[in-house]
N, C-alpha and C positions, 0 to 999 in steps of 0.2 A: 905376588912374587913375579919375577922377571926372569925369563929363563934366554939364556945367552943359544944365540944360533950361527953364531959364527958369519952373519951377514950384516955391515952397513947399507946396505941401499935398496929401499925396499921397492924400487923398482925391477931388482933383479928377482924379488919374491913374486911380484906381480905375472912378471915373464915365467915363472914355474921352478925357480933356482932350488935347491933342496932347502931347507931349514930344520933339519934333523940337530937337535938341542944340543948344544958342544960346553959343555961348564957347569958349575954349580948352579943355583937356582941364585940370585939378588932380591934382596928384599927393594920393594918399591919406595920406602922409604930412604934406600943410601944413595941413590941416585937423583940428576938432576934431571927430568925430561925434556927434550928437544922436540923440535915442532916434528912431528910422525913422515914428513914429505917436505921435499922439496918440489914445489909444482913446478913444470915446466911452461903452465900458464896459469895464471890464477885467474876466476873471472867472476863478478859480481850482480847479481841481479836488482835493480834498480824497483821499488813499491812493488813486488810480488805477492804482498797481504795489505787488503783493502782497509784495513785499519790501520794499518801505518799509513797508506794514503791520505785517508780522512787525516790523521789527526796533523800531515803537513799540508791540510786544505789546498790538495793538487789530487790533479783526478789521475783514474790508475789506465793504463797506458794500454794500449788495442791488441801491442804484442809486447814478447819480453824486449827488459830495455837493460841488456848487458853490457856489461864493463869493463874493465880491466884493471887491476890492482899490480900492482911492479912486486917482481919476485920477491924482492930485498927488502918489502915490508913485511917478508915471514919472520916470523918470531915464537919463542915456546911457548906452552900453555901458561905457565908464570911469569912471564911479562920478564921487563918492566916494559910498558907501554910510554915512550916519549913525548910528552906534548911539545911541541918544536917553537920557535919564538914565532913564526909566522901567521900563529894560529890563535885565536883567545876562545876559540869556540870547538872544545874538540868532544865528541858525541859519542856514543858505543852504538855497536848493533849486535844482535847475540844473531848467530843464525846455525843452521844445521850445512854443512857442507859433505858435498860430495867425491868421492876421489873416483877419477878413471882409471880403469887398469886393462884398457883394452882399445885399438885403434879404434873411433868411431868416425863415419863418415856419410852422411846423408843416410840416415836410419830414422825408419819407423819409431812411432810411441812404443810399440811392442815389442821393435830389437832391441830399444834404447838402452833399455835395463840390465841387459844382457854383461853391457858395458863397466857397471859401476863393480867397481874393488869393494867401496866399504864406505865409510860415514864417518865425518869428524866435527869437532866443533870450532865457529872463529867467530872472531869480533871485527864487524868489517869498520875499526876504527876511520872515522869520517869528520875531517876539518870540514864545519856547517856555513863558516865565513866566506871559504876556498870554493865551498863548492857555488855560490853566490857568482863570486868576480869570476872565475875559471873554467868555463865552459865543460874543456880535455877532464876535469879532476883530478889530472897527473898526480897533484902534489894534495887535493883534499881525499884521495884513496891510499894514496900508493906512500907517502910519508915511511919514513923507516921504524919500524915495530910497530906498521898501523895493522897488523894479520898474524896474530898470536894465535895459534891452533895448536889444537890438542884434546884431551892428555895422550888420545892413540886414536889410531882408526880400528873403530868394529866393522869387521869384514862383514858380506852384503847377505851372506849365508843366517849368521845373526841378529838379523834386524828382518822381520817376517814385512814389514812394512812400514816405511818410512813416511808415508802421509798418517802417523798415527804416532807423532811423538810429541810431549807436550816442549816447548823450549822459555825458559826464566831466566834474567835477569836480576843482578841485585847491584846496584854501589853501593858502596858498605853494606849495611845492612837492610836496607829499602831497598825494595822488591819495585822495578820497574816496571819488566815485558814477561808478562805471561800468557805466552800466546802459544797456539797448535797447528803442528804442518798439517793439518787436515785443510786449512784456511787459507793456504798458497791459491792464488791465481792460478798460476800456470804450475800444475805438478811436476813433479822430477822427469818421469817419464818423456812427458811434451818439450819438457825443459832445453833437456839432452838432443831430442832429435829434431827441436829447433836450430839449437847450437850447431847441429853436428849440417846442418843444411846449405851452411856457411862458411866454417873452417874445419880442419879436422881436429878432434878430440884426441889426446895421447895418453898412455898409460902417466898416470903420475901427476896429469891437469886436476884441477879443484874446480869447483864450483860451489861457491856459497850462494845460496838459494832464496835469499831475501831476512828481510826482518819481521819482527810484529810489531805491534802499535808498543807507545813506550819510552821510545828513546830520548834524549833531555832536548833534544829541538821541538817534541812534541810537547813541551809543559808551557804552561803559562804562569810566569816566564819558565823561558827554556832552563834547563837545569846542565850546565854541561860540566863536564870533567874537568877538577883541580887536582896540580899534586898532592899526592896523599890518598888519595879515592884509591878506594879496589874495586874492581870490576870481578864479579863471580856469574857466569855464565853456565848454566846447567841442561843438559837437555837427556830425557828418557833414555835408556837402555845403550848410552853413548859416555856420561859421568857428568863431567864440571871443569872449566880453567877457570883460572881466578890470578890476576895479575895488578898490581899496583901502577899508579899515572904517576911519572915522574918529571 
């Protein structure tokens, strides 16, 4: 059930806004869900599991190697995910994402944490062509409906520990990436007070956190996404999106 709070933005929840339950309860079934955030930056961490390195036989990087994904590639948990004419080669990544809800700015691994709102899930949909010829990846990340997330954020109180959640893949029914945040490179913690060493962090920023081995650039041959595929992404004590490539 979905209980109505009388708030759109949950940035203003972030800040402390009341959310005392205003309405009947909604079943979760009559509703369509919308991506949980609109980030004010989205940002993507480049091989942060060493089997995803391996299996794109590229070695994994000395520090984190982050991104940027354009706002307007958010999309719901339900897709539809666009493969665009520009692309023949379009990839999933399942990954465990992070939402800020608090300024961060040159902080410790220990304040880091301090920071995070909650935990969501996204598909850092990635043209494998684009990113080839295209240095920026403007357009092999940031494509519009390439960052479908959802179904909601579990706030940070709920998740006793985030290096201990397993994250799966499936198109269609094949099971890709089953991999565990235990096997990041660089943990949330570091992550953050990397990031935060460099720009500041704002309530309402994301951070998807890397992928696992799995993804259809890593098969031989590569397996990538046709219209018609569904993409179902599932990670521990967070649920599942699942959106169709059209």
């Amino acid at each position: 059930m979905i209980v109505p709070c009388g708030r759109n933005d949950i940035a203003a929840v972030m800040c402390g806004a009341d959310v005392t339950p205003e309405g009947a309860p909604v079943s979760l079934g009559d509703v369509r869900l919308l991506a949980p955030v609109r980030p004010g930056k989205l940002l993507g961490v480049a091989k942060n599991y060493a089997d995803h390195a391996a299996e794109l036989n590229e070695g994994v990087p000395e520090e984190p190697s982050v991104f940027s994904k354009l706002v307007t590639a958010v999309t719901g948990p339900s897709g539809p995910v666009i493969r665009p004419a520009y692309t023949q080669e379009l990839d999933y990544e399942g990954e465990l994402a992070v939402v800020i809800g608090r300024r961060l700015r040159g902080a410790t691994p220990g304040e880091a944490m301090d920071a995070v709102f909650g935990y969501t899930i996204i598909n850092d949909v990635s043209a494998r062509d684009l990113q080839r010829t295209e240095p920026q990846w403007t357009r092999a990340k940031g494509g519009d409906t390439f960052a479908p997330m959802g179904p909601w954020i579990v706030t940070a109180d709920e998740i006793a520990d985030p290096q201990n959640l397993r994250v799966r893949t499936w198109v269609n029914d094949d099971l890709r990436q089953d991999g565990h945040t235990s096997r990041m490179i660089t943990p949330i913690a570091e992550l953050l007070a990397w990031c935060s060493q460099s720009f500041t962090l704002e309530p309402g920023d994301v951070i998807a956190t890397g992928t696992p081995a799995g993804v259809g650039r890593g098969f031989d041959p590569p397996r990538y996404l046709e219209p018609g595929d569904r993409v179902r992404i599932e990670i521990e004590q967070i649920g599942s999106i699942s959106h169709e490539i059209v």
